[in-house]
HTML snippet that shows the backbone in 3Dmol.js (N, CA, C, O; Angstrom):
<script src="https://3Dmol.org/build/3Dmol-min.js"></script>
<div id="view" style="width:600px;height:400px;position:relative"></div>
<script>
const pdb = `
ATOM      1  N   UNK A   1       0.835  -1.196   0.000  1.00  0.00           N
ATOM      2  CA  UNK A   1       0.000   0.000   0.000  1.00  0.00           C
ATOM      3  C   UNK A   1       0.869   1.244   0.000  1.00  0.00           C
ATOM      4  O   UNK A   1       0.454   2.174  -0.692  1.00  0.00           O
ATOM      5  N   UNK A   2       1.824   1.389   0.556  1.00  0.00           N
ATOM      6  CA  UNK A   2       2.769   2.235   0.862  1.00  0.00           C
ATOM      7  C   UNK A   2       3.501   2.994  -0.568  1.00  0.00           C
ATOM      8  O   UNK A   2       3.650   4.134  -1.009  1.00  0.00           O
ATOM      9  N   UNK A   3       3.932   1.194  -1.067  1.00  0.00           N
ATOM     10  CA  UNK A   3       4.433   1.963  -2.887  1.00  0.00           C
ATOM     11  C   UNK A   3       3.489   2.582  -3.589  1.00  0.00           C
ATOM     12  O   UNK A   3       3.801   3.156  -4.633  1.00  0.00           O
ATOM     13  N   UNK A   4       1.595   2.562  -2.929  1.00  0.00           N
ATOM     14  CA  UNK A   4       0.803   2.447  -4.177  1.00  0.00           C
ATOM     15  C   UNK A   4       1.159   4.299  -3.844  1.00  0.00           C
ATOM     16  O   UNK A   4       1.175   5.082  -4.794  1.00  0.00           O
ATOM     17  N   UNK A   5       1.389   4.726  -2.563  1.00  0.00           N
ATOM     18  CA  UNK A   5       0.748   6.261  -2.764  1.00  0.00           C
ATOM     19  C   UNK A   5       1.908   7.016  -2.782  1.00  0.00           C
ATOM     20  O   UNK A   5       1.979   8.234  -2.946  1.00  0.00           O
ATOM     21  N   UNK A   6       3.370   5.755  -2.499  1.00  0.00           N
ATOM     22  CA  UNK A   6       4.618   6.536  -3.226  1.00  0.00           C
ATOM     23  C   UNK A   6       4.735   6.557  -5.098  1.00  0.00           C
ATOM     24  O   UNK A   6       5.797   6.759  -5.687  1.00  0.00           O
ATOM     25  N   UNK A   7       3.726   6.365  -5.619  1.00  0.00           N
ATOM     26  CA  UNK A   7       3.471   6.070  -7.058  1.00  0.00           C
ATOM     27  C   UNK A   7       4.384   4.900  -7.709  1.00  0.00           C
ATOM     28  O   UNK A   7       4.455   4.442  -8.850  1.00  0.00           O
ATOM     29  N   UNK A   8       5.048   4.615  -6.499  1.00  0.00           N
ATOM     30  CA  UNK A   8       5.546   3.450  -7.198  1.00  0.00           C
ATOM     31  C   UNK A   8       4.678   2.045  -7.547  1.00  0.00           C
ATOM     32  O   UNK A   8       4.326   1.172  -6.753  1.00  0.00           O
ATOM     33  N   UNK A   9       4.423   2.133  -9.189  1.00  0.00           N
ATOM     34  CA  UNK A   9       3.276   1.456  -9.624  1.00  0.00           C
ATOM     35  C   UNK A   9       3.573  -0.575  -9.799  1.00  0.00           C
ATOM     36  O   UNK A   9       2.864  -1.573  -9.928  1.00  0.00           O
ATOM     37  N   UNK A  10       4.996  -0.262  -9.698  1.00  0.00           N
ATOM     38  CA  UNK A  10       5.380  -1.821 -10.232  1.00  0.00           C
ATOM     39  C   UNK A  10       5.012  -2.564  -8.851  1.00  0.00           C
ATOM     40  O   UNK A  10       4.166  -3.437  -8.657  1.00  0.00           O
ATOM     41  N   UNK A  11       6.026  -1.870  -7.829  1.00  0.00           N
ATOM     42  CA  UNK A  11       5.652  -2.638  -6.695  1.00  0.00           C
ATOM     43  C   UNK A  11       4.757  -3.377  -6.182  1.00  0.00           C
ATOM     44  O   UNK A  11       4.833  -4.564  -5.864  1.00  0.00           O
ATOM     45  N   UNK A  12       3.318  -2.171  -6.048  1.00  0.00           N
ATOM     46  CA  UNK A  12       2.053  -2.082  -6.160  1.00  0.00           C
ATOM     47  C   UNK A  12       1.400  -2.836  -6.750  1.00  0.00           C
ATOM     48  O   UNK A  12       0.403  -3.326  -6.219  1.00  0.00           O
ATOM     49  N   UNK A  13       1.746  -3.128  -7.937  1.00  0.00           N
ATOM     50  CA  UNK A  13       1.007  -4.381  -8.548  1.00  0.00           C
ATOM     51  C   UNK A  13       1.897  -5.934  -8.748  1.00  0.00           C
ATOM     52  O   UNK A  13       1.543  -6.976  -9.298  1.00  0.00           O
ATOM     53  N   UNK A  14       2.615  -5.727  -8.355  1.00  0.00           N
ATOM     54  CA  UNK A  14       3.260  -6.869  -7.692  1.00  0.00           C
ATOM     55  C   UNK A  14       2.921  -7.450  -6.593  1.00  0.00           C
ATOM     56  O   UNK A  14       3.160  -8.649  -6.448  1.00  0.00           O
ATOM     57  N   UNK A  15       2.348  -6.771  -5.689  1.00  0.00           N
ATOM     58  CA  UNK A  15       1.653  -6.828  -4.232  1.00  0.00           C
ATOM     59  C   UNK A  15       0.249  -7.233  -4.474  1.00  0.00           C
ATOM     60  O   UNK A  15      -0.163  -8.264  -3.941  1.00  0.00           O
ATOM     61  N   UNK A  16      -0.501  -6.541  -5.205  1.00  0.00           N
ATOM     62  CA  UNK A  16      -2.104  -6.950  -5.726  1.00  0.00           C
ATOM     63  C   UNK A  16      -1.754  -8.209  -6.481  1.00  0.00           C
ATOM     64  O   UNK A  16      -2.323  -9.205  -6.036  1.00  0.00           O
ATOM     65  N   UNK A  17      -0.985  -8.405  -7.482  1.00  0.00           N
ATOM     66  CA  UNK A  17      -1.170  -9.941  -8.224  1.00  0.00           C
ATOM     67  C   UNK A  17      -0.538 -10.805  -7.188  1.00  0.00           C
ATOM     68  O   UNK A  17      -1.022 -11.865  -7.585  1.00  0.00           O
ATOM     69  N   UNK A  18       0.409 -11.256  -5.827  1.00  0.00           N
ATOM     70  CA  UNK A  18       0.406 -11.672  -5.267  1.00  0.00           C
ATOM     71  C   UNK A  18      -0.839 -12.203  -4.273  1.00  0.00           C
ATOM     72  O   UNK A  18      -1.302 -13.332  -4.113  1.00  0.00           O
ATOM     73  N   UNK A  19      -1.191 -10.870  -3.657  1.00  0.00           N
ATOM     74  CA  UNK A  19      -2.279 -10.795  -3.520  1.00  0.00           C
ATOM     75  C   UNK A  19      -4.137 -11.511  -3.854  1.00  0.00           C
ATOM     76  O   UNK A  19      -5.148 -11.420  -3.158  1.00  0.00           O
ATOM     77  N   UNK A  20      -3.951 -12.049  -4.935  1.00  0.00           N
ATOM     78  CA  UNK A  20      -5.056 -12.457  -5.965  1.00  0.00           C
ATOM     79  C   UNK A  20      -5.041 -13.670  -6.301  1.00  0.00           C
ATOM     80  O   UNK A  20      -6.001 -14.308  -6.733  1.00  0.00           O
ATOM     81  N   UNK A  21      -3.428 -14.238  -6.032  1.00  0.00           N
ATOM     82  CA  UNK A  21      -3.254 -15.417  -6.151  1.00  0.00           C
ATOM     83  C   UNK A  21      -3.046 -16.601  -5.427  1.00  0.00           C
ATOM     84  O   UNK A  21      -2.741 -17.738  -5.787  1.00  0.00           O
ATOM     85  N   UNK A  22      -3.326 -15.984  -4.083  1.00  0.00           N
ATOM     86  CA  UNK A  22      -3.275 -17.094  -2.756  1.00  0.00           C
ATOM     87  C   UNK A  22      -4.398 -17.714  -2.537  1.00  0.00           C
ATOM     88  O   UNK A  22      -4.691 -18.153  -1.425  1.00  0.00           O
ATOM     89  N   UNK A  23      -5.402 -17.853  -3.921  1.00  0.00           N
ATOM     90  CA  UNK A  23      -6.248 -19.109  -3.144  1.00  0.00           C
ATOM     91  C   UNK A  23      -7.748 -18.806  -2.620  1.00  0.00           C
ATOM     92  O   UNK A  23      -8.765 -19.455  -2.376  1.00  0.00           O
ATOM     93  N   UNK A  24      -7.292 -17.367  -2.580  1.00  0.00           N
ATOM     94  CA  UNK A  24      -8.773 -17.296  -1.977  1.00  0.00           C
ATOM     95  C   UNK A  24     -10.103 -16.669  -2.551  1.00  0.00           C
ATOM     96  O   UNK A  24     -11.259 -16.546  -2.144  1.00  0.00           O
ATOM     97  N   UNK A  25      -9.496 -16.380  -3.526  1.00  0.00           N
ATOM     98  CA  UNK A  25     -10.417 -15.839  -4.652  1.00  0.00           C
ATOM     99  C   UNK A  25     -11.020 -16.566  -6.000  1.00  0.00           C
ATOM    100  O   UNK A  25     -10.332 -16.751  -7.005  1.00  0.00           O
ATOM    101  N   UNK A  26     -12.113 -16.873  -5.907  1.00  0.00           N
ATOM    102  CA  UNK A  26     -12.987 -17.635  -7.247  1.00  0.00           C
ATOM    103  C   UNK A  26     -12.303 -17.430  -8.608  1.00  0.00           C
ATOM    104  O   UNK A  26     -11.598 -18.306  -9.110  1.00  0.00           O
ATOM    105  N   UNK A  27     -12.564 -16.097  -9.256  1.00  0.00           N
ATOM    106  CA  UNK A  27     -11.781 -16.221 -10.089  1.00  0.00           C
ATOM    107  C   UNK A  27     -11.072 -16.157 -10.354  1.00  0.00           C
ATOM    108  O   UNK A  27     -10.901 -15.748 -11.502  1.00  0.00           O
ATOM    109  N   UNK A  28      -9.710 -16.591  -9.323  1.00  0.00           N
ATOM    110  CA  UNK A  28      -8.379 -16.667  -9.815  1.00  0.00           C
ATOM    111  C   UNK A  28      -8.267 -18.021  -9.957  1.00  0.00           C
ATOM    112  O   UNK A  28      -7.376 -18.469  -9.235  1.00  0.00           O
ATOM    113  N   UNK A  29      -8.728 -18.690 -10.493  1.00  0.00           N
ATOM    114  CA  UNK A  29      -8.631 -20.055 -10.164  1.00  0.00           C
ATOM    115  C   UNK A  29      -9.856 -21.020 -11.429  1.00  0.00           C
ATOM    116  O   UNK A  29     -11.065 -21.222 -11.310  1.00  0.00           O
ATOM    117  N   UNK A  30      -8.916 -21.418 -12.530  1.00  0.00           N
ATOM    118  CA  UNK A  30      -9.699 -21.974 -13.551  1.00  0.00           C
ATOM    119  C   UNK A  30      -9.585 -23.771 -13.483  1.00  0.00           C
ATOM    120  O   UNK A  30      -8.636 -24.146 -12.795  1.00  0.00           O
ATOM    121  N   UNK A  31     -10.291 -24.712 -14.006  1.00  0.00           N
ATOM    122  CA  UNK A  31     -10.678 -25.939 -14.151  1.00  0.00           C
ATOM    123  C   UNK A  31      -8.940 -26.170 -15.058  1.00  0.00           C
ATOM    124  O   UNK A  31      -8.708 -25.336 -15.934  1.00  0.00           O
ATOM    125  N   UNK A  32      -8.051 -27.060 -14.846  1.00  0.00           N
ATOM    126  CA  UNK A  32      -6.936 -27.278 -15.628  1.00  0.00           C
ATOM    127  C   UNK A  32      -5.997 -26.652 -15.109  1.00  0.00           C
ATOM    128  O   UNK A  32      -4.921 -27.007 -15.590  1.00  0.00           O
ATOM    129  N   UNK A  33      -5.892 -25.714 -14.179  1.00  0.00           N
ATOM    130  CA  UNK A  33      -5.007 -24.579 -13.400  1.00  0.00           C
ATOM    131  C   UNK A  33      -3.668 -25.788 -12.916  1.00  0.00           C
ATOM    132  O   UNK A  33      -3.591 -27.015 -12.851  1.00  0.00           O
ATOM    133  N   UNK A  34      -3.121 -25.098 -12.757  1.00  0.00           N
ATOM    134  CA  UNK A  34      -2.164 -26.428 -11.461  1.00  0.00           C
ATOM    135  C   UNK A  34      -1.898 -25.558 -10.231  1.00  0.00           C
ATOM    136  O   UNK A  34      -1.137 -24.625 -10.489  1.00  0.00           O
ATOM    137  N   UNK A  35      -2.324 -25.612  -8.947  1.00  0.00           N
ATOM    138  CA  UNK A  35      -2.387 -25.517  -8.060  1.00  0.00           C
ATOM    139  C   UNK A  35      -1.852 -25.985  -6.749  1.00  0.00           C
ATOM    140  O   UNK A  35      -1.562 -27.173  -6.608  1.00  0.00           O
ATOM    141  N   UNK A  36      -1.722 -25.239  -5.906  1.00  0.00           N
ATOM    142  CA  UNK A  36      -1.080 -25.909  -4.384  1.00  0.00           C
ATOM    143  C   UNK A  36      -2.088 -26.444  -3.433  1.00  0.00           C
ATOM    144  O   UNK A  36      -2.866 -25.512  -3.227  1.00  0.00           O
ATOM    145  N   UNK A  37      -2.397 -27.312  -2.864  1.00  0.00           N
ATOM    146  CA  UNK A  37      -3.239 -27.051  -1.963  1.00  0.00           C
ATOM    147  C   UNK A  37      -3.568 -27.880  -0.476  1.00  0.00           C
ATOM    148  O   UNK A  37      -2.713 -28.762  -0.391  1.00  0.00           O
ATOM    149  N   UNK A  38      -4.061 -27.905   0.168  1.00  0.00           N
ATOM    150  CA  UNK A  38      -3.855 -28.196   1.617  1.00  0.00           C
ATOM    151  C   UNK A  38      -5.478 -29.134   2.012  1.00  0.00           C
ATOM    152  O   UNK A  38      -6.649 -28.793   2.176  1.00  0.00           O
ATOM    153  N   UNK A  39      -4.514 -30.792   2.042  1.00  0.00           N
ATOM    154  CA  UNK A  39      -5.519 -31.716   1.949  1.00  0.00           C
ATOM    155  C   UNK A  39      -6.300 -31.385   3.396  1.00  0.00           C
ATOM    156  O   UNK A  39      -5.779 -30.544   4.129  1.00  0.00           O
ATOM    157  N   UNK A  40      -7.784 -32.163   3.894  1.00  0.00           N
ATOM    158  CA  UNK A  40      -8.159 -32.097   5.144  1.00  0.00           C
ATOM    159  C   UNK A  40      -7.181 -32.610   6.336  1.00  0.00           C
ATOM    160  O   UNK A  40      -6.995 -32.109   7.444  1.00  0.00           O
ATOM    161  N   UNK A  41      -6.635 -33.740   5.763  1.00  0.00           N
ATOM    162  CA  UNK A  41      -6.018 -34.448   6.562  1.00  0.00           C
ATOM    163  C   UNK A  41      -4.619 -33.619   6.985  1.00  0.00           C
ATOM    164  O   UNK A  41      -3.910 -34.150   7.840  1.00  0.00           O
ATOM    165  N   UNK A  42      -4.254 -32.499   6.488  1.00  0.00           N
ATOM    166  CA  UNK A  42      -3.059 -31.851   6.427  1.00  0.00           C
ATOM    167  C   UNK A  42      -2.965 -30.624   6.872  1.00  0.00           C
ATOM    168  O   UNK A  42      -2.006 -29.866   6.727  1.00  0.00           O
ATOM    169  N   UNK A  43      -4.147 -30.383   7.518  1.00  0.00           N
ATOM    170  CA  UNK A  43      -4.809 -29.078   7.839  1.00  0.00           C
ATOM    171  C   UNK A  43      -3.863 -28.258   8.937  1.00  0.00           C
ATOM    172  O   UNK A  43      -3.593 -27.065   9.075  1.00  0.00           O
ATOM    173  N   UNK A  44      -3.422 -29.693   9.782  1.00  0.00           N
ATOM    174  CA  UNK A  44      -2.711 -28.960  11.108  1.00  0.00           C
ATOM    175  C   UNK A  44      -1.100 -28.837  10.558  1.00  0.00           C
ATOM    176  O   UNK A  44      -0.615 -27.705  10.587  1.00  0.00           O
ATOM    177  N   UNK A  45      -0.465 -29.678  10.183  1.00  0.00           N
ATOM    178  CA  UNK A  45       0.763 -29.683   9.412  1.00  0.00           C
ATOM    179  C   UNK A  45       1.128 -28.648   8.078  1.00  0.00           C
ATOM    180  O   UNK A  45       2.205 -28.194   7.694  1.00  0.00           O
ATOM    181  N   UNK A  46      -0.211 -28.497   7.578  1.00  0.00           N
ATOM    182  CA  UNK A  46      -0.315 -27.223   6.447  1.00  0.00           C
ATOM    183  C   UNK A  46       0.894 -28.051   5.250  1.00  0.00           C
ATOM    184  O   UNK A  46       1.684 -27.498   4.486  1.00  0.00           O
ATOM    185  N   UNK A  47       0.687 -29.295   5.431  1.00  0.00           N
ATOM    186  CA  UNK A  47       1.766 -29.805   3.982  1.00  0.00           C
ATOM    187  C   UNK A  47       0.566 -29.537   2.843  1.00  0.00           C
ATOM    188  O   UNK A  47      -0.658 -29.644   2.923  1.00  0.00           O
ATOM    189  N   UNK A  48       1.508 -29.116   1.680  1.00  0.00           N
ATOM    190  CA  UNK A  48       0.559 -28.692   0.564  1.00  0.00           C
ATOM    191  C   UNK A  48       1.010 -29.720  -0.664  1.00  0.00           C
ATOM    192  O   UNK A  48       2.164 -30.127  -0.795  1.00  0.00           O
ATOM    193  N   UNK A  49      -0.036 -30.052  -1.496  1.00  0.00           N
ATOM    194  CA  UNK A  49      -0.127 -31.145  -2.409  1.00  0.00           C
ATOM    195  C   UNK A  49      -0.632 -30.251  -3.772  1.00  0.00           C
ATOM    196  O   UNK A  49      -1.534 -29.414  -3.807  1.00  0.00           O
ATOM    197  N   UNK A  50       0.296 -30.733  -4.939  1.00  0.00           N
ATOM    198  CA  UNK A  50       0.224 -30.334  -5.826  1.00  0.00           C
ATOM    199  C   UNK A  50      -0.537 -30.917  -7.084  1.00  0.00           C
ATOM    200  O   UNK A  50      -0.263 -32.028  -7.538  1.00  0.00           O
ATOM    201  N   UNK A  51      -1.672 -29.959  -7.704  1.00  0.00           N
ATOM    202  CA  UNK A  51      -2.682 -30.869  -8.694  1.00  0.00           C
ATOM    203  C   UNK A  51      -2.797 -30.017  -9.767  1.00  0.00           C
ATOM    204  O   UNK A  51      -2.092 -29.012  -9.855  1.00  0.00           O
ATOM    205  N   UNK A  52      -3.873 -30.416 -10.850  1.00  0.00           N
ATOM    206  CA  UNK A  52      -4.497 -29.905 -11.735  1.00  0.00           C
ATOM    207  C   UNK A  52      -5.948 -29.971 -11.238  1.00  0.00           C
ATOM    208  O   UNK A  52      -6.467 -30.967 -10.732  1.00  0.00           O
ATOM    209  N   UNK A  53      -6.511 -28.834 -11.439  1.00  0.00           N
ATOM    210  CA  UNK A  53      -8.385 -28.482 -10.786  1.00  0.00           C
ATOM    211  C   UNK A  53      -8.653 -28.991 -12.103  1.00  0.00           C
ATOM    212  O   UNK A  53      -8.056 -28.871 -13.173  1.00  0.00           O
ATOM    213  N   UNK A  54      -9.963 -29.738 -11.667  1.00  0.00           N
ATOM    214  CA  UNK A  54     -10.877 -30.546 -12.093  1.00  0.00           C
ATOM    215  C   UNK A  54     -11.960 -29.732 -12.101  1.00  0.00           C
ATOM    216  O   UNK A  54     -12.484 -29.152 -13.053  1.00  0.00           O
ATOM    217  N   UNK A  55     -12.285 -29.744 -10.797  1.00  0.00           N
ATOM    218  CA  UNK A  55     -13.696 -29.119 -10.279  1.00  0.00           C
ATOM    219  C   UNK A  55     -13.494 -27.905  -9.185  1.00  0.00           C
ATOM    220  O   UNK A  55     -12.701 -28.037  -8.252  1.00  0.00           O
ATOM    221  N   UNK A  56     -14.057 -27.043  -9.321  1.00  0.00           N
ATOM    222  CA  UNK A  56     -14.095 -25.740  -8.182  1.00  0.00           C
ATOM    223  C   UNK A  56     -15.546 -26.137  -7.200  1.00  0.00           C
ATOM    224  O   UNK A  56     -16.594 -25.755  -7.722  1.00  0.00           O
ATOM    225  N   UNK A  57     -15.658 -26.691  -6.160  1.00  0.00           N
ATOM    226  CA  UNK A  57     -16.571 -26.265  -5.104  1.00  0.00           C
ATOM    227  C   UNK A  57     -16.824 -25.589  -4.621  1.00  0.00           C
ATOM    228  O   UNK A  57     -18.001 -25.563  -4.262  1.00  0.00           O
ATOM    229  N   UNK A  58     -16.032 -24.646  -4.278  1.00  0.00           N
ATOM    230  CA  UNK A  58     -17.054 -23.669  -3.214  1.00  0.00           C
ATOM    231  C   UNK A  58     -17.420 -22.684  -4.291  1.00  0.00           C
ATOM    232  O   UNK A  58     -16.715 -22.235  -5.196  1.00  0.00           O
ATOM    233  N   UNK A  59     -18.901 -22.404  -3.939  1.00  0.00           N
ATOM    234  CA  UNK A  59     -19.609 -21.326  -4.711  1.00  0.00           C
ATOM    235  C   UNK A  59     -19.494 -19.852  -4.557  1.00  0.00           C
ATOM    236  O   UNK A  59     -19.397 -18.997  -5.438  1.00  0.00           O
ATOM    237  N   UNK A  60     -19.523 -19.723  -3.259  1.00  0.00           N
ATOM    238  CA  UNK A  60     -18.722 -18.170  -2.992  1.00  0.00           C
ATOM    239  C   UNK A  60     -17.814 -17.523  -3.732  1.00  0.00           C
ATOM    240  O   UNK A  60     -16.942 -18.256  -4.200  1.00  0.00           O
ATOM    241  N   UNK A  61     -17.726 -16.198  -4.028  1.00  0.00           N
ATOM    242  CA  UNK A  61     -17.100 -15.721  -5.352  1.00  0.00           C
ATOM    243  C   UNK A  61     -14.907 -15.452  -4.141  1.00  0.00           C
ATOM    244  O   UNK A  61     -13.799 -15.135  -4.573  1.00  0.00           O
ATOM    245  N   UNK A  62     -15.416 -15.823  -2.646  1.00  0.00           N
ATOM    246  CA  UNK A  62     -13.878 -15.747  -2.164  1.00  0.00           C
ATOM    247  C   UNK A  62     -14.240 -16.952  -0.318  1.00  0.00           C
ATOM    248  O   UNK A  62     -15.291 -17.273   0.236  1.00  0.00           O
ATOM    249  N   UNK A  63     -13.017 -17.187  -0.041  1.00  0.00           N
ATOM    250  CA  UNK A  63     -13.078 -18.140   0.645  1.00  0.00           C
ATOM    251  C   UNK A  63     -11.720 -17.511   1.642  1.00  0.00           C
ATOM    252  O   UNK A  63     -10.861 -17.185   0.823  1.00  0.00           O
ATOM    253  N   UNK A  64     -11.269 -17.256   2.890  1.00  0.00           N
ATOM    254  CA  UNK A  64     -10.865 -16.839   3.573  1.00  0.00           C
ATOM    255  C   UNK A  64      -9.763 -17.888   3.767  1.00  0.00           C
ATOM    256  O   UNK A  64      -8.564 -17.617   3.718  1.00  0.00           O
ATOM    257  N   UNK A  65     -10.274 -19.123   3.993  1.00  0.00           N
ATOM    258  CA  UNK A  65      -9.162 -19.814   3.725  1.00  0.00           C
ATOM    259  C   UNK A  65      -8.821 -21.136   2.594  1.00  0.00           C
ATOM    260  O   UNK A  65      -8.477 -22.317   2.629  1.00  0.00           O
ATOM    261  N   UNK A  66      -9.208 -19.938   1.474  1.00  0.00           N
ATOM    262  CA  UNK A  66      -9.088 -20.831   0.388  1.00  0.00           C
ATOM    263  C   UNK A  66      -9.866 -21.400  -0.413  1.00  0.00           C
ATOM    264  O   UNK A  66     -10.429 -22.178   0.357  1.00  0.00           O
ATOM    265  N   UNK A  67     -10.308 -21.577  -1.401  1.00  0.00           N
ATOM    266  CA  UNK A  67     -11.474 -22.165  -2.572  1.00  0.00           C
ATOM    267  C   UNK A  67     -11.088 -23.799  -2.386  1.00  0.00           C
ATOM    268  O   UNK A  67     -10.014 -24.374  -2.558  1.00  0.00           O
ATOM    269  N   UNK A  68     -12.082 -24.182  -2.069  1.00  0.00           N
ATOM    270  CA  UNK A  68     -12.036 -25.829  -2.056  1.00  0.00           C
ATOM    271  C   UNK A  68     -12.269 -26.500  -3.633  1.00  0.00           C
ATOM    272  O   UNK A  68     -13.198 -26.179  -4.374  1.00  0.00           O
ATOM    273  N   UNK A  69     -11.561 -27.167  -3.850  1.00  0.00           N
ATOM    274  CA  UNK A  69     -11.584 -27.453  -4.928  1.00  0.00           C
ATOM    275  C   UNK A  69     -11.504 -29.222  -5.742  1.00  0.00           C
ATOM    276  O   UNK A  69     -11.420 -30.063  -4.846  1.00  0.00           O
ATOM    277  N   UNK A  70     -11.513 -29.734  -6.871  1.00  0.00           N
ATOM    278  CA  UNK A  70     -11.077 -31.687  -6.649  1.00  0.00           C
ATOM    279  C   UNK A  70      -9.882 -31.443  -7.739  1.00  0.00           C
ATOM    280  O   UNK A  70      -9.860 -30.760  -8.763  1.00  0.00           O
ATOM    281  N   UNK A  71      -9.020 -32.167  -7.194  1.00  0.00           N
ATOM    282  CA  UNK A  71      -8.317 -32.535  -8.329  1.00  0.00           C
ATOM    283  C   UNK A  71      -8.266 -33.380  -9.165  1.00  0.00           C
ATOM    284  O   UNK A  71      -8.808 -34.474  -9.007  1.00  0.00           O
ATOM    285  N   UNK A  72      -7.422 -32.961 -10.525  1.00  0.00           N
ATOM    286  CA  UNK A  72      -7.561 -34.372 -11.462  1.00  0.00           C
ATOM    287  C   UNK A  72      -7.634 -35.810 -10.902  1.00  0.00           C
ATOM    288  O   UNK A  72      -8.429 -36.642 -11.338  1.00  0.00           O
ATOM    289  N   UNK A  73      -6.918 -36.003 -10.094  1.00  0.00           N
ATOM    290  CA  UNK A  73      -6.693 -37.251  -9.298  1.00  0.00           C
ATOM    291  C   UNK A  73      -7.883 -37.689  -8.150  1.00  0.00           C
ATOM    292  O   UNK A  73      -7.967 -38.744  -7.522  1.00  0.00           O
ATOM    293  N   UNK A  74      -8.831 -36.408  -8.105  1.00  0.00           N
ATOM    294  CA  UNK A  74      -9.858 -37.027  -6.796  1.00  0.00           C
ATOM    295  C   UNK A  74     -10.234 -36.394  -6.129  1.00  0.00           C
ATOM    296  O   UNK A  74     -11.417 -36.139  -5.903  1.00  0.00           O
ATOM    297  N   UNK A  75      -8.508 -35.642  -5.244  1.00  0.00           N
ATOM    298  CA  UNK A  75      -8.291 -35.396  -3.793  1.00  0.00           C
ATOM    299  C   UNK A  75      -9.000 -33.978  -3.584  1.00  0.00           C
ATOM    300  O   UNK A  75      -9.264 -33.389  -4.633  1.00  0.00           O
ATOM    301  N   UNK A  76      -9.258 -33.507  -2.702  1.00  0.00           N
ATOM    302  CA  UNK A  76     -10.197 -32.273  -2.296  1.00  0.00           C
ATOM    303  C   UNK A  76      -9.803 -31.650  -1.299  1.00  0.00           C
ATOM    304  O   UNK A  76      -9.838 -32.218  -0.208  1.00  0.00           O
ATOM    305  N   UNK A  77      -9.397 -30.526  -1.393  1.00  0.00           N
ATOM    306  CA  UNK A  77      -8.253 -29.683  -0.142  1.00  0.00           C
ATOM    307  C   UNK A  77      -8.718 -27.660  -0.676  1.00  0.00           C
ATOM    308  O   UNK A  77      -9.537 -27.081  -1.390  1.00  0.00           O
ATOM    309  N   UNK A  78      -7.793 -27.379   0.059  1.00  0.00           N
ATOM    310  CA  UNK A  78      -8.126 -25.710   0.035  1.00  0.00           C
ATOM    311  C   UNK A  78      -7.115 -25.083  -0.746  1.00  0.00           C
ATOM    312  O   UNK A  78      -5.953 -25.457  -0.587  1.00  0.00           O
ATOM    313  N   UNK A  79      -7.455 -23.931  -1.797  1.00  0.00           N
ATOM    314  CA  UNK A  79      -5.740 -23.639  -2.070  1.00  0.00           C
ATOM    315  C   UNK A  79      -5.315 -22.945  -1.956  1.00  0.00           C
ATOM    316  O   UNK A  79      -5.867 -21.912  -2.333  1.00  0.00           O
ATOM    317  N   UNK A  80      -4.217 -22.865  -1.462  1.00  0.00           N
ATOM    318  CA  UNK A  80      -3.414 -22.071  -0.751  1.00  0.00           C
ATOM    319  C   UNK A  80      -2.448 -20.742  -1.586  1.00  0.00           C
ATOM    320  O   UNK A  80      -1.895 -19.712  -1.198  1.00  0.00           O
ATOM    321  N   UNK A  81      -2.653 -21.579  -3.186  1.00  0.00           N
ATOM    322  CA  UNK A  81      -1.302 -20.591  -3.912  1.00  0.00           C
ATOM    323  C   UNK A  81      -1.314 -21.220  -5.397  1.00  0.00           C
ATOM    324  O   UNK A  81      -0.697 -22.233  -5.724  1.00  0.00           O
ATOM    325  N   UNK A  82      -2.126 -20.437  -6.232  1.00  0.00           N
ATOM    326  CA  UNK A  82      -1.915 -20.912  -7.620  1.00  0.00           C
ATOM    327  C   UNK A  82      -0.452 -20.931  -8.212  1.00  0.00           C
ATOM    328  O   UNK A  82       0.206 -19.894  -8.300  1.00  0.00           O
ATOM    329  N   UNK A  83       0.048 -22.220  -8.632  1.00  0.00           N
ATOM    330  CA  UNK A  83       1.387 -22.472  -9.485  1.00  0.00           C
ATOM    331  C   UNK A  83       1.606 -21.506 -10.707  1.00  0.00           C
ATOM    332  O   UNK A  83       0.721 -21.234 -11.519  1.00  0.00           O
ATOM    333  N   UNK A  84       2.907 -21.015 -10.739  1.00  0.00           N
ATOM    334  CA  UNK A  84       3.011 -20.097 -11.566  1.00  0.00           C
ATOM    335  C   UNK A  84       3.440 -20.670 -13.266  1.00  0.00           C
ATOM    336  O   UNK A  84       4.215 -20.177 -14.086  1.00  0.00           O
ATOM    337  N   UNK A  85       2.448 -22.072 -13.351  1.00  0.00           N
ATOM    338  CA  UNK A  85       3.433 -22.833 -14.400  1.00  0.00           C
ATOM    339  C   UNK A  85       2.147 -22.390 -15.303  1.00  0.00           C
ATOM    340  O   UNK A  85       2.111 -22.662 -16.503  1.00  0.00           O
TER     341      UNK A  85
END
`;
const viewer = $3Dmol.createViewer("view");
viewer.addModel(pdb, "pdb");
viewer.setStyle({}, {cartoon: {color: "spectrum"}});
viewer.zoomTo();
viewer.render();
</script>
């Protein structure tokens, strides 16, 4: 916030697309994406498992801790941090 009102614009949006991409927002997050994400069973350990989205569950357009989602493979967890691949 600080760079946004020193006009420093790169920063700033370096901070917002970080920002946008942790998971907790609907549409940052498409069917085929590859993703990080944090199975139930992993909840307390916070180990994160890496997929391709299949399916988006939660309907809410943002999720606080994360858009629940299935992966190609099945598994169903929260995500934490879209892959930058």
């Amino acid at each position: 916030v600080d760079a946004f009102f020193r006009g420093d614009k790169t920063e700033a949006a370096q901070r917002t697309r970080k920002m946008t991409s942790n998971g907790q927002s609907r549409a940052d997050i498409q069917p085929g994406q590859v993703v990080w994400i944090v199975l139930k069973q992993d909840q307390r350990t916070g180990k994160l498992t890496k997929g391709i989205v299949k399916d988006i569950l939660t309907k809410s357009p943002t999720h606080p801790h994360g858009i629940k989602v299935r992966l190609a493979d099945g598994r169903v967890g929260r995500v934490k941090e879209v892959a930058d691949e």
